[in-house]
N, C-alpha and C positions, 0 to 999 in steps of 0.2 A: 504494500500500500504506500504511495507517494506520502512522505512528508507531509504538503500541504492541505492533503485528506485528510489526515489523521488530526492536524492541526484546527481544522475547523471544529471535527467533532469535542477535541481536547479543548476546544474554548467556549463551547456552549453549554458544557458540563461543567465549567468552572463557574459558569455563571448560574445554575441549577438547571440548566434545561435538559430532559431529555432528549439525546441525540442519537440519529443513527444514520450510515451512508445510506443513500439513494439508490447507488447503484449507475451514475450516470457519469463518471467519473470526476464528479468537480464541486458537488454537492452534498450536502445534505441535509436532512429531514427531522425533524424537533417538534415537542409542544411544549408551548408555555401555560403559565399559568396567570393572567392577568397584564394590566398593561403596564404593570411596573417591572417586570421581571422581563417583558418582550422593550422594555427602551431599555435596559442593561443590557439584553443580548444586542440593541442595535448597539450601542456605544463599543462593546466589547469587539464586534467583528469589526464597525471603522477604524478600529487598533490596529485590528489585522489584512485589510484592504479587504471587506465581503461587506453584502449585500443579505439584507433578510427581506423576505418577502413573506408578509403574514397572509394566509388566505382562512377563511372559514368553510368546515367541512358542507359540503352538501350544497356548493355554491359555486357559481361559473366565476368569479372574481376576489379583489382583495379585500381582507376582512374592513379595513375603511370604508367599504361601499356597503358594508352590509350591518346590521344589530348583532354585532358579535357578544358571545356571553365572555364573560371574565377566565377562562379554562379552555375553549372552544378554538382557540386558537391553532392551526395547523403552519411550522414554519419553513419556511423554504430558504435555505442558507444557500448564498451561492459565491464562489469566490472570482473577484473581479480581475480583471487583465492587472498586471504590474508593470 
């Protein structure tokens, strides 16, 4: 596993979030729990150059567009060009 794989999951976990690869090789896939624990994880990945994308399960788009519950959250970590 690349480094910078391992590196993303290793930093969302230090942040509490559950994380696991994706599968796509450059991602990975997390929940949080509420919208203070999902603005640590953004602060923590702009540390690391990545990108989180929160979407809500059961919906075409990102959890901002939609009445997401405080746990609901599904996160999409993605790491950005350097």
């Amino acid at each position: 596993m690349p480094d910078a794989q391992l590196e993303l999951v290793e930093v969302a976990q230090a942040a509490g979030v559950r994380a696991t690869f994706a599968g796509s090789g450059g991602a990975v896939v997390g929940t949080v729990n509420g919208e203070e624990q999902l603005e640590a994880l953004r602060d923590a990945y702009a540390d690391v150059g990545a990108d989180v994308l929160a979407v809500e399960p059961g919906t075409a788009g990102p959890a901002d567009e939609h009445d997401a519950g405080p746990s609901d959250n599904v996160v999409a970590l993605d790491r950005r060009p350097r």
